[in-house]
C-alpha positions in Angstrom: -35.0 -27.3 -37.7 -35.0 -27.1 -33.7 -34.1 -24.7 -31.9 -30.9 -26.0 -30.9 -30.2 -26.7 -34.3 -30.5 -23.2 -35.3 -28.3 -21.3 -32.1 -25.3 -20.1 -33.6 -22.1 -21.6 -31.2 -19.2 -19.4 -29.5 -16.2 -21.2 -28.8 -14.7 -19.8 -25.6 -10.2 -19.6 -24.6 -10.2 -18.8 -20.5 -7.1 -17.6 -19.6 -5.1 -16.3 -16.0 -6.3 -16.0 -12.9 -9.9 -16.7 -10.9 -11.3 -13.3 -11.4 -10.6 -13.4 -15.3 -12.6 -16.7 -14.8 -15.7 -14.8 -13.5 -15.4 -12.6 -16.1 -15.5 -15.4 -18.4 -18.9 -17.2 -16.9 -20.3 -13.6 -17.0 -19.8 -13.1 -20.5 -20.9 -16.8 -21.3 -23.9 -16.4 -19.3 -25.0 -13.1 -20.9 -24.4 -15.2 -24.6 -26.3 -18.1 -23.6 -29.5 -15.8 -22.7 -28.8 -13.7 -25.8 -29.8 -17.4 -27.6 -25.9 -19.2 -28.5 -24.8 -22.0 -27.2 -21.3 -23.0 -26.3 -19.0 -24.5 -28.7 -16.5 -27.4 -27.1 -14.0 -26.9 -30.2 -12.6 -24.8 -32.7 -14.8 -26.9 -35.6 -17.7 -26.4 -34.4 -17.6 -22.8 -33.5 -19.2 -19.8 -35.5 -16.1 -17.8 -33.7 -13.8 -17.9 -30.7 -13.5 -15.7 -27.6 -10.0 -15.8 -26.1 -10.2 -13.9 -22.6 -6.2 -13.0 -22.3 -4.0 -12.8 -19.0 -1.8 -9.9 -19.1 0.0 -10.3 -15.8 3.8 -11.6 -16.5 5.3 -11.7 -19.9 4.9 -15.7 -19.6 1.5 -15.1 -19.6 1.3 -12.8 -22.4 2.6 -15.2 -24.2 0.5 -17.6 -23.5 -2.5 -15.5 -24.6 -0.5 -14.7 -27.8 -0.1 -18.3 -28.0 -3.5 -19.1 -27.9 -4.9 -16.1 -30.1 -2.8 -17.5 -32.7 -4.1 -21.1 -32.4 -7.7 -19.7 -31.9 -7.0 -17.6 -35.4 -5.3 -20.8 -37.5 -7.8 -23.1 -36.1 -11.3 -21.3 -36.4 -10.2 -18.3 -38.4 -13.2 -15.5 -36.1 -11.6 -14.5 -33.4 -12.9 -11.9 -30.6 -10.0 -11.1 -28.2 -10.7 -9.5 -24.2 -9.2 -9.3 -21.1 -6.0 -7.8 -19.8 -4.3 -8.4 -22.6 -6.9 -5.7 -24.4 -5.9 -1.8 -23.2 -2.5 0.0 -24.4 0.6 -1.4 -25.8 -0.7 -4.9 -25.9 -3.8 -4.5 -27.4 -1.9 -2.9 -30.3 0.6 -5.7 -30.6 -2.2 -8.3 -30.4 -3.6 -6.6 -33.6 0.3 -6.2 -35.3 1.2 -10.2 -34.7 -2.8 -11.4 -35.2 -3.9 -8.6 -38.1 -7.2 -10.7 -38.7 -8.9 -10.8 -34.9 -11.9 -9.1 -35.3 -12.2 -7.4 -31.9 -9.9 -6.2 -29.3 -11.4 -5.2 -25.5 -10.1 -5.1 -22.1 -10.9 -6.7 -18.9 -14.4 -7.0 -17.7 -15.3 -4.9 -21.0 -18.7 -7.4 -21.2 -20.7 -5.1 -23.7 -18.0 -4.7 -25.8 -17.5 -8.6 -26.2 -21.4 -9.3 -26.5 -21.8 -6.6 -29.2 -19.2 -7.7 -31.2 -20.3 -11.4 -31.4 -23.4 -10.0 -31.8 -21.8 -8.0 -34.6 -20.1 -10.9 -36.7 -22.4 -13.7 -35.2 -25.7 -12.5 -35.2 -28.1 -14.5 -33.3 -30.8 -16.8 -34.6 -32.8 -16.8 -30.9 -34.5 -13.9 -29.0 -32.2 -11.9 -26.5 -31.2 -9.0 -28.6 -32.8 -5.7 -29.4 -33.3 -4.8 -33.3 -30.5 -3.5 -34.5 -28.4 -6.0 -33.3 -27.2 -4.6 -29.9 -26.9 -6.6 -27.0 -30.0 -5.9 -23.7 -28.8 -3.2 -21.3 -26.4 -5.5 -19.4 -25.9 -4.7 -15.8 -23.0 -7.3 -15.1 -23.7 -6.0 -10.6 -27.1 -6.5 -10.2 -27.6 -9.8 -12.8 -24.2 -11.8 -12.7 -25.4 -15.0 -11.9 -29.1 -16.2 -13.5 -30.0 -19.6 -12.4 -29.5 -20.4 -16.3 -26.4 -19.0 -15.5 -22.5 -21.0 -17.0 -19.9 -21.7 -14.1 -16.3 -23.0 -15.5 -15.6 -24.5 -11.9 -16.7 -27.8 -11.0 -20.6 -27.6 -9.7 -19.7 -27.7 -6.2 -17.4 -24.5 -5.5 -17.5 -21.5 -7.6 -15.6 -18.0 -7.2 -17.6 -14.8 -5.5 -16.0 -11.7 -7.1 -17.0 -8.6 -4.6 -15.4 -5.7 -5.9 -12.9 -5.1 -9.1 -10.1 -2.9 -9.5 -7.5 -1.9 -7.2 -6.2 1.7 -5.6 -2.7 0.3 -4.5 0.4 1.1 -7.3 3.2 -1.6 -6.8 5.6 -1.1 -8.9 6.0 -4.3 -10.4 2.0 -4.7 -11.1 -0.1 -2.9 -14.2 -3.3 -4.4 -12.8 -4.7 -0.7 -11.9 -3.7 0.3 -15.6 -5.8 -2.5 -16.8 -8.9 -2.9 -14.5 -8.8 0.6 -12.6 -9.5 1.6 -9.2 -11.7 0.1 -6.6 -14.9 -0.6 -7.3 -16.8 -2.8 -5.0 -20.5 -4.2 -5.4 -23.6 -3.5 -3.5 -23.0 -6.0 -0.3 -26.9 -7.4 -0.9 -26.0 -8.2 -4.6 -23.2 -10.1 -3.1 -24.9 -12.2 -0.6 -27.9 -12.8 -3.5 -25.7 -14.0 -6.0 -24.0 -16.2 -3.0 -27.6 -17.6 -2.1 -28.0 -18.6 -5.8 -25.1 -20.4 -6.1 -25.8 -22.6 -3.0 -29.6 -23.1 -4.3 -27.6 -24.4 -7.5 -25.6 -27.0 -5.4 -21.9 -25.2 -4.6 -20.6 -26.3 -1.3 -17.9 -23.5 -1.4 -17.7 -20.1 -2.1 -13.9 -18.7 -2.6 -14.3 -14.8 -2.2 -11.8 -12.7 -4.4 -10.8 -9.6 -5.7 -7.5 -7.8 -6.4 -7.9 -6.2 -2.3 -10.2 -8.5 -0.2 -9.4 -6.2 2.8 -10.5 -3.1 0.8 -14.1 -4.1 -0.1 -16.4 -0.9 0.6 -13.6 1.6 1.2 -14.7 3.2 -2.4 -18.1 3.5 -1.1 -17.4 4.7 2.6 -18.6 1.3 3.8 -22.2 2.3 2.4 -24.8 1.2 4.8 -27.5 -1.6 3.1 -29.6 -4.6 4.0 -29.4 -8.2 3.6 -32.2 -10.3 4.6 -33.9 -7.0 6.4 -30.7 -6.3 8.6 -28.6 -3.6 8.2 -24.7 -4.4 7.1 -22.0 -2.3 6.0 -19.8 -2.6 2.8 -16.5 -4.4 4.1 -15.3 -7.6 4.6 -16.5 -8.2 8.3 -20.3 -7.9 7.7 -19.9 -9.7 4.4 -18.2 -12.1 6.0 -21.0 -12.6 8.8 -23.5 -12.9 5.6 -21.6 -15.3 4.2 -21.2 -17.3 7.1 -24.5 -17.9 7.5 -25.1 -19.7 4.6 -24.2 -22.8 6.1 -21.3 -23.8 3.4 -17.4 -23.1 3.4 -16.2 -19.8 2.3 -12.9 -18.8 1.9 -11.2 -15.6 1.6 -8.6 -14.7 -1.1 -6.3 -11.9 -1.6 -6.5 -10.3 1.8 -4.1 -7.6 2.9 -2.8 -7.6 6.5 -5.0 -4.4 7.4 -5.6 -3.9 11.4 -9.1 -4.7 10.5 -8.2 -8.5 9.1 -8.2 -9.3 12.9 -12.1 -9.0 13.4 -12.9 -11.7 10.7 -10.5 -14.0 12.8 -13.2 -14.7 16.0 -15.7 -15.8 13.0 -12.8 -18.4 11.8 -12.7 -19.6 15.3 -16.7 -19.8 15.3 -16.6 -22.0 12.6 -18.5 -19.3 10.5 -16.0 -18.8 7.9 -13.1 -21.2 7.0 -9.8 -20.6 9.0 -7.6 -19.5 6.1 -6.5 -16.5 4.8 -4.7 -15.9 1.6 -2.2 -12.8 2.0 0.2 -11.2 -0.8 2.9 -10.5 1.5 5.7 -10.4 -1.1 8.9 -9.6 0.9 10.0 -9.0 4.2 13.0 -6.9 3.6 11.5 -3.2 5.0 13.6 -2.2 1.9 12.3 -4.3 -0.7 8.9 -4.0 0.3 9.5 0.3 0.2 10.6 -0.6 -3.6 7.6 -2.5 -4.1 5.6 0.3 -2.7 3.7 -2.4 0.0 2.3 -2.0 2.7 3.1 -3.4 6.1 5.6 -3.8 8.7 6.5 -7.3 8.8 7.7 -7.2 12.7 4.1 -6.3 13.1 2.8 -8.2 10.6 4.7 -11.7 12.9 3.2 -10.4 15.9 0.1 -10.4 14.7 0.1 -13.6 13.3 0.9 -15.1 16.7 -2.5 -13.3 17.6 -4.3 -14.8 15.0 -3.2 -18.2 15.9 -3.6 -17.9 19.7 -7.5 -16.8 18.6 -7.8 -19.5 16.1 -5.2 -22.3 16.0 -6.3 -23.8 12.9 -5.9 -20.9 11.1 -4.3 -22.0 7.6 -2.2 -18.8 5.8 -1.2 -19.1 2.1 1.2 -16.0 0.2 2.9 -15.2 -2.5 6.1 -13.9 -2.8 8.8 -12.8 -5.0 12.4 -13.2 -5.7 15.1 -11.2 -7.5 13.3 -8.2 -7.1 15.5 -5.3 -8.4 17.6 -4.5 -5.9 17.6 -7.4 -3.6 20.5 -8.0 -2.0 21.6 -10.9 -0.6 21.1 -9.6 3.0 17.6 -8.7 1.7 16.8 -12.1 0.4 18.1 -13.3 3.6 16.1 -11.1 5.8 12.9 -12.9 4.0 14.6 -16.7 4.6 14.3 -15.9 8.4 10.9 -14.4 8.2 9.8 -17.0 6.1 11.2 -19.1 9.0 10.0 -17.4 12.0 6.5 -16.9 10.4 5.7 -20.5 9.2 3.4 -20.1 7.0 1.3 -23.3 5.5 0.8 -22.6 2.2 3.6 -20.4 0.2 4.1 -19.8 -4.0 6.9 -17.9 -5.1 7.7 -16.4 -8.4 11.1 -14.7 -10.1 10.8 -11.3 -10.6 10.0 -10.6 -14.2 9.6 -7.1 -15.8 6.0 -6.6 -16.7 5.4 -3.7 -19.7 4.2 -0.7 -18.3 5.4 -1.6 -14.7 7.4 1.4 -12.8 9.6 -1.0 -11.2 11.2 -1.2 -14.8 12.9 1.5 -14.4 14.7 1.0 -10.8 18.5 0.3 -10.9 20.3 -2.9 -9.9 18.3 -5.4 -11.7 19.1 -8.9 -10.4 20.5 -11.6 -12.4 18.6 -14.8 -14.0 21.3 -17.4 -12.7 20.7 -15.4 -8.7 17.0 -15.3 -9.1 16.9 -19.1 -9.9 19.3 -20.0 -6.6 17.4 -17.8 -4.7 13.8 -19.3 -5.9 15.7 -22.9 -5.3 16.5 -21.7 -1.8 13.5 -20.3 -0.9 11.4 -23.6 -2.2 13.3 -25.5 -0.3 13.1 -23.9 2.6 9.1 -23.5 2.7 8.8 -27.5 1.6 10.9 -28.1 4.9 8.5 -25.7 7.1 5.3 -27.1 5.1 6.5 -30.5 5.5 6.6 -29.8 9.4 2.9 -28.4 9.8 1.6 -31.0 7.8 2.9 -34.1 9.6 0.9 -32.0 12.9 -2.1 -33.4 11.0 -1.5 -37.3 11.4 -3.1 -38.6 13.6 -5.9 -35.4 13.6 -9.6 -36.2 11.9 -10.4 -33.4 9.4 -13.4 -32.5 7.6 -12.9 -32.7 3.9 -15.3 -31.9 0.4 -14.9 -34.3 -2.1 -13.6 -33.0 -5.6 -13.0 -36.3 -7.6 -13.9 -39.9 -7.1 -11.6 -42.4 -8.9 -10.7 -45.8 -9.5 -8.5 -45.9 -6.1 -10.7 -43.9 -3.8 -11.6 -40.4 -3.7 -9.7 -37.1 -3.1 -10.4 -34.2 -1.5 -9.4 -30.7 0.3 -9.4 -29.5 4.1 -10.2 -26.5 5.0 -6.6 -25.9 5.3 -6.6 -26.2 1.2 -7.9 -24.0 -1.9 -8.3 -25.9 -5.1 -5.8 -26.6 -7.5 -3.5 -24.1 -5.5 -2.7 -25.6 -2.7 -2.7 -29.5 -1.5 -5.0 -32.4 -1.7 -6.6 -35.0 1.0 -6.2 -39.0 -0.4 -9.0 -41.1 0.7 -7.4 -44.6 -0.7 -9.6 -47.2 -0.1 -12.6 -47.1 -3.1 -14.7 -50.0 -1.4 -15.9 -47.6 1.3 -16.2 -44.4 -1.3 -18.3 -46.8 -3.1 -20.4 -48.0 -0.2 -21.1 -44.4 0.9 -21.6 -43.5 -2.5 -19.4 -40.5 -2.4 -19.9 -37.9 -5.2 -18.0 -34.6 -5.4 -19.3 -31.9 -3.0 -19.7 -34.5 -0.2 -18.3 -33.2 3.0 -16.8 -36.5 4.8 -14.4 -36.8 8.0 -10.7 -38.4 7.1 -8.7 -39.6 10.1 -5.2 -38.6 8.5 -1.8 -41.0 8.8 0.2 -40.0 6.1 1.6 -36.7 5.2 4.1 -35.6 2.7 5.7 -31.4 1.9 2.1 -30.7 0.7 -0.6 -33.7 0.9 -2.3 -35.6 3.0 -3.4 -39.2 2.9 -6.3 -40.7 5.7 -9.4 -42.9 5.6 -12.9 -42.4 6.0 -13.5 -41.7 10.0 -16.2 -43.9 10.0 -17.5 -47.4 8.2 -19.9 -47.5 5.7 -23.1 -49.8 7.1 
């Protein structure tokens, strides 16, 4: 029998948001050294791993959705993630009474033991006795041997996990803990493999960007035999050098966001910033217990984009926030206006177990928080549609992400995947000439734009 023959398989469920998905390829990477191999189904797997999302009741339900499916289709089921501490670990085990294993987020030994446990390998990479290596999930994340779940040419840089802010309506803290961020040179290693490997683009994230290194007093180390500090500026300078986009995610609007901006401007790092801002009502956002004084927070946009005009800024927000008054939700309408921002999501308010903001009086109704998300959508697709149709006529550079029967698509800078908006190169004879493949980088002259896409043809003609 080969060897390949013989490797017991682990079927693997990825749910919620990018940085569960590291913790995912982590724990698949630490099973394919410890001799499995990766089950594409529920048949063929010796037993399934569902990493849960815990973040909105939606997508609890979702996990509890697919634990169930996991449990009637395979029967072995191993459950982690955020779904795994407190109340809904214990009613993970109450509705699914036959999942073997129940472990929070980024809890990597305590998935790899238990496979180990039920699933015992057949292939060198565990100790006698059954227990996994001494995993060091900082200082070995990424092998070269190493599993990615994004497409091969832009993968997700996690630099710190944890988080010491407490809005109320979050349980993230409860569920990962407080800040802890990683040794900057492990960082900028495990960034230098994954270019070696082939990614084009590196999408830095963590639950505070902005905060990277304040756990560690900005510790002093060295990359490439040059001293750099822990926090986002000299990571940023590291990464820039690597000759590839990188983009930053989940940054707060700390006074020290404004020193990555002249390395946007450089061309070192992409012009975009992603930034929670939430609200704009001084009141809501006092509820919410977050930071930042939006006044401020316009003026220094402004700045930003007087620095670097290209800048591209995507947030988040949220509606029907207990206690949002009409004159609240109109304060954030006219922020929303003066600000206008490219790239916007916006989610009703929805009670989250555990959360404080439970408890706060003058919850707002369903049928309000639906007319306020309407008028808040349609208010964003008019300012989005506006910044977009600035593009026509403008040549951007744009990576590759698909080639199809019509052509090829793509992203601008301006774009993060399957979050925000794509590019449409329509016009397959010259993809095919060039022989465009995913990870190309390409210049599209743009003359078409819609509320969040872009349409354009190659700048150039293939010989």
């Amino acid at each position: 029998m080969s060897d390949t023959a013989s490797k017991q398989k682990v079927g693997f469920v990825s749910l919620g948001c990018p940085k569960a998905l590291v913790d995912s390829e982590r724990i698949l990477t630490q099973l394919k050294l410890d001799g499995y191999d990766i089950s594409p189904d529920y048949e063929g797997a010796d037993v399934v791993v569902v990493n849960t999302c815990g973040f909105i009741d939606s997508a609890k339900q979702e996990s509890m959705d697919a634990i169930s499916e996991a449990i009637k289709e395979n029967g072995k089921v191993i459950v982690t993630g955020c779904m795994g501490k407190g109340a809904d670990a214990e009613a993970i085990r109450t509705v699914n009474p036959e999942v073997l294993s129940v472990s929070g987020p980024a809890d990597y030994d305590s998935v790899l033991n238990a496979v180990h446990e039920y699933v015992p390998p057949q292939q060198q990479g565990v100790e006698q006795g059954g227990e996994s290596k001494a995993h060091k999930p900082y200082d070995d994340i990424l092998p070269p041997e190493g599993i990615k779940l994004t497409p091969q040419h832009y993968a997700y840089l996690k630099i710190s996990e944890g988080c010491n802010h407490r809005c109320t309506f979050c349980i993230i803290p409860n569920m990962r803990g407080d800040l802890v961020s990683r040794p900057i040179s492990d960082v900028v290693e495990e960034a230098k493999k994954l270019v070696e490997s082939g990614v084009r683009e590196l999408l830095v994230i963590s639950q505070d960007t902005s905060a990277y290194g304040v756990d560690v007093k900005y510790k002093l180390d060295f990359v490439d035999g040059q001293a750099r500090e822990t926090r986002m500026q000299d990571l940023a300078v590291a990464l820039g050098e690597l000759d590839i986009w990188v983009r930053l995610h989940y940054v707060y609007p700390y006074p020290h966001v404004d020193k990555v901006i002249p390395l946007m401007a450089e061309g070192k790092i992409l012009p975009y910033l992603d930034i929670p801002f939430q609200h704009a009502s001084p009141k809501i956002l006092k509820l919410m217990k977050r930071p930042g004084n939006q006044e401020k927070v316009l003026e220094r946009i402004k700045a930003w984009r007087a620095i670097c005009p290209e800048l591209t800024i995507r947030s988040t927000f949220i509606v029907g926030f207990p206690g949002e008054t009409e004159e609240d939700f109109q304060m954030l309408l006219d922020w929303l206006e003066e600000a206008e921002l490219d790239r916007v999501g916006c989610f009703k308010y929805s009670p989250v177990e555990g959360a404080t903001a439970n408890e706060l009086p003058d919850h707002v109704p369903e049928d309000i928080q639906q007319q306020r998300w309407e008028r808040f959508m349609e208010t964003q697709q008019a300012i989005s549609t506006k910044r977009l149709q600035r593009k026509v006529g403008q040549t951007l550079d744009v990576l590759i992400d698909e080639v199809d029967e019509e052509g090829a698509i793509g992203r601008s800078a301006a774009d993060a995947p399957e979050i925000d908006g794509n590019v449409y190169i329509n016009d397959i004879e010259a993809v095919e000439a060039l022989g465009l493949q995913p990870g190309d980088r390409v210049q599209v002259a743009i003359e078409h734009a819609d509320e969040y896409d872009l349409w354009g043809r190659l700048a150039y003609k293939p010989e």
